[in-house]
C-alpha positions as CSV (number, residue, x, y, z in Angstrom):
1,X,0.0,0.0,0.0
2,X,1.2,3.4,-1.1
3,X,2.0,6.4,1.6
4,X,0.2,8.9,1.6
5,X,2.5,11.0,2.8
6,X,5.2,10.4,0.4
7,X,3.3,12.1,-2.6
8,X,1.2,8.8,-3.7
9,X,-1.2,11.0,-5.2
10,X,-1.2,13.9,-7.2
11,X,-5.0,15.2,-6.7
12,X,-5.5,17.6,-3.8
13,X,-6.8,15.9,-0.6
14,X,-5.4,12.6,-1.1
15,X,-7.3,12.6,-4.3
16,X,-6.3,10.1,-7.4
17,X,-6.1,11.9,-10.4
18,X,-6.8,9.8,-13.7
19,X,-5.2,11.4,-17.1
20,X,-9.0,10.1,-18.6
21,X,-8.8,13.4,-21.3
22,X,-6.1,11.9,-22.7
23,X,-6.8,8.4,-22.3
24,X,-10.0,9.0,-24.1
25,X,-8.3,10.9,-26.6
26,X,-6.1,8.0,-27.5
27,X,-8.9,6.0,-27.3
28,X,-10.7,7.7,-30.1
29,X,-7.1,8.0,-32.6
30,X,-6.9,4.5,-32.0
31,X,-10.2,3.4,-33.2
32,X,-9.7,5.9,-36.1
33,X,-6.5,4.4,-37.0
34,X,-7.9,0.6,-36.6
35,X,-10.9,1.3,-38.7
36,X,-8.6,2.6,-41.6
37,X,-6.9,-0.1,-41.3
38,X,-3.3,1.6,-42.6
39,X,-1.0,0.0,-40.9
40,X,-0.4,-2.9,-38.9
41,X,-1.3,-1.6,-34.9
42,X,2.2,-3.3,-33.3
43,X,3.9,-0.9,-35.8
44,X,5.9,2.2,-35.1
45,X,4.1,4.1,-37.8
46,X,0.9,3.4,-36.3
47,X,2.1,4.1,-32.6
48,X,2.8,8.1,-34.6
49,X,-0.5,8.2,-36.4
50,X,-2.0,7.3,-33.0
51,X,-0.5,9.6,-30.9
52,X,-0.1,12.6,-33.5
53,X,-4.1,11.9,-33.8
54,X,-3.9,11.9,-29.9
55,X,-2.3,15.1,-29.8
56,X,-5.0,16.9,-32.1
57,X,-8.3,15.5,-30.6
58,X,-6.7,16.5,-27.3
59,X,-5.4,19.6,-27.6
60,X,-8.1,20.9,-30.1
61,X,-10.6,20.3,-26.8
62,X,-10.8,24.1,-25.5
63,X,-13.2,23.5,-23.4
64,X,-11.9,20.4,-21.6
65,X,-15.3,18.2,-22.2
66,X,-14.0,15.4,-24.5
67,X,-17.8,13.8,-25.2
68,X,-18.2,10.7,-27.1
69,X,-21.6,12.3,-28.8
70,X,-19.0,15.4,-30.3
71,X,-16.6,13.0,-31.8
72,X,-18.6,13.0,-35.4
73,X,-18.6,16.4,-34.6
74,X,-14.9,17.1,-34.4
75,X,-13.8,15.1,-37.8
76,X,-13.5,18.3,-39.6
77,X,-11.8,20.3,-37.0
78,X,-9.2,17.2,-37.1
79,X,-9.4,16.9,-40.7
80,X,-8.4,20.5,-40.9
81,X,-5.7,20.5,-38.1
82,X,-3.6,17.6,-39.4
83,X,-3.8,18.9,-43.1
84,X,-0.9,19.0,-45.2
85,X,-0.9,23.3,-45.0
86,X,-1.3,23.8,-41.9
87,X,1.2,24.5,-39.2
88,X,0.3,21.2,-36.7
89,X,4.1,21.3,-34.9
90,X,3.9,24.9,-33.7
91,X,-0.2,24.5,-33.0
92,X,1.4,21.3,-30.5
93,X,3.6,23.6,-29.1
94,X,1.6,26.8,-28.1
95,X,-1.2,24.7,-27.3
96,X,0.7,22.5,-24.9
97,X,2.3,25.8,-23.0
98,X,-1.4,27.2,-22.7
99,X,-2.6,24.4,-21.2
100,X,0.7,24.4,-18.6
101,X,-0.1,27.9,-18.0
102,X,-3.4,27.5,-16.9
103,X,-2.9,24.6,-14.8
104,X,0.1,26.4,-12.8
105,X,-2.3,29.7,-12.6
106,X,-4.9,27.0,-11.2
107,X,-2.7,25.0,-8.6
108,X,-4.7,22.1,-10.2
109,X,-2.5,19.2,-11.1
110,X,-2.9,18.2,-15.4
111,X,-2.2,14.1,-15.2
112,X,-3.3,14.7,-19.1
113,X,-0.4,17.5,-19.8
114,X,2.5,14.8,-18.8
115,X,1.1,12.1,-21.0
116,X,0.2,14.7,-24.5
117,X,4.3,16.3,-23.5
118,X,6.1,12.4,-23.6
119,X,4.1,12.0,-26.8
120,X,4.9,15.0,-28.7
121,X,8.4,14.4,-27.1
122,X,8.4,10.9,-29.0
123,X,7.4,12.2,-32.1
124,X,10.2,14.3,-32.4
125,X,12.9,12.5,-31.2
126,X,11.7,9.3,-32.6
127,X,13.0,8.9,-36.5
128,X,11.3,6.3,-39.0
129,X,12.3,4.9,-42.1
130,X,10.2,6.2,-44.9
131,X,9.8,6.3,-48.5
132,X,11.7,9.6,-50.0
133,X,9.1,11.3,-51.7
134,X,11.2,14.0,-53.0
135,X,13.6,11.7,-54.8
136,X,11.1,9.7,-56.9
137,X,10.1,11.9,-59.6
138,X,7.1,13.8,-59.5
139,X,6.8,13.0,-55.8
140,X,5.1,9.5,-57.1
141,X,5.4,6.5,-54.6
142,X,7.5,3.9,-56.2
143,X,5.9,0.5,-56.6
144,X,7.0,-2.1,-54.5
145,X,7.6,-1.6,-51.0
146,X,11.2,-2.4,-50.5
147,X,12.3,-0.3,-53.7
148,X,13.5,3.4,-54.1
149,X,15.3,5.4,-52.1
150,X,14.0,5.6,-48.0
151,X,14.7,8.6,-45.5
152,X,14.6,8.9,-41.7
153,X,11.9,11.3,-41.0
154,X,10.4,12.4,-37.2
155,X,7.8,10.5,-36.4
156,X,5.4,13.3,-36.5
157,X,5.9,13.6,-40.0
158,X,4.7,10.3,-41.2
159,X,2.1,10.2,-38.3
160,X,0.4,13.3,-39.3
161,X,-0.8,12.1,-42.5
162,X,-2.0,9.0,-41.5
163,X,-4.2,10.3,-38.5
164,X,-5.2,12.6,-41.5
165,X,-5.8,10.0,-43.7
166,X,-7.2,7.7,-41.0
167,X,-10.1,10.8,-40.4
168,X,-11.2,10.7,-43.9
169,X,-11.5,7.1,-43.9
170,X,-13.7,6.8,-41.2
């Protein structure tokens, strides 16, 4: 049995707090992803669709009220946050120090703010193999899979597209 004097909970009053914003969140990219069916789900590239598609559902949720009626809802806020144009990587970033900000301004602990930082921490440091689109030309994919030439690229560059892609095929 944990102390409760030695910090064994992080909610005020003794109180448990449960990350359940983000677990829902990667709940909901990891249905998306599985119903696409893009990519096998013990795969590295589907660990950084999941948890770039993580990353968006949660940190698009201004009001902190992820609701399982809204999810049909959200596809096209989604759709439009992970598109091609947009600037995802620095929407991560100023999102994630807003949401830091207001829970040190609160004094309320954000069990949901440690688990969206080690993913968007992953998919950064984290490099995959991946087809080199910009040496095949006319930016074609090459047909077989082992063939042309391959690139290590961060992780939230290959996972952004397929959350992206996983959206529209839902």
């Amino acid at each position: 049995m944990l102390d409760r004097e030695q910090g064994s909970t992080d909610g005020a009053d003794g109180e448990l707090t449960v990350p359940m914003a983000w677990l829902y969140a990667e709940y909901i990219a990891d249905e998306l992803l599985r119903t696409g069916d893009l990519m096998p789900p013990t795969s590295f590239e589907f660990r950084a669709g999941r948890d770039a598609l993580a990353l968006t559902i949660f940190l698009s949720d201004t009001d902190g009220e992820l609701s399982g009626i809204r999810v049909v809802t959200q596809l096209e806020t989604w759709l439009s946050l992970t598109a091609y144009d947009q600037p995802w990587q620095e929407w991560v970033r100023d999102r994630l120090a807003e949401i830091a900000v207001g829970a040190a301004r609160s004094g309320r602990p954000a069990p949901d703010l440690g688990l969206a930082e080690e993913a968007w921490r992953w998919l950064q440091e984290t490099e995959l193999l991946a087809p080199d689109l910009n040496a095949v030309p006319g930016g074609a994919p090459v047909v077989g899979e082992d063939e042309g030439p391959k690139v290590w690229t961060p992780a939230w560059q290959l996972g952004l597209p397929l959350g992206h892609l996983a959206i529209h095929l839902f």
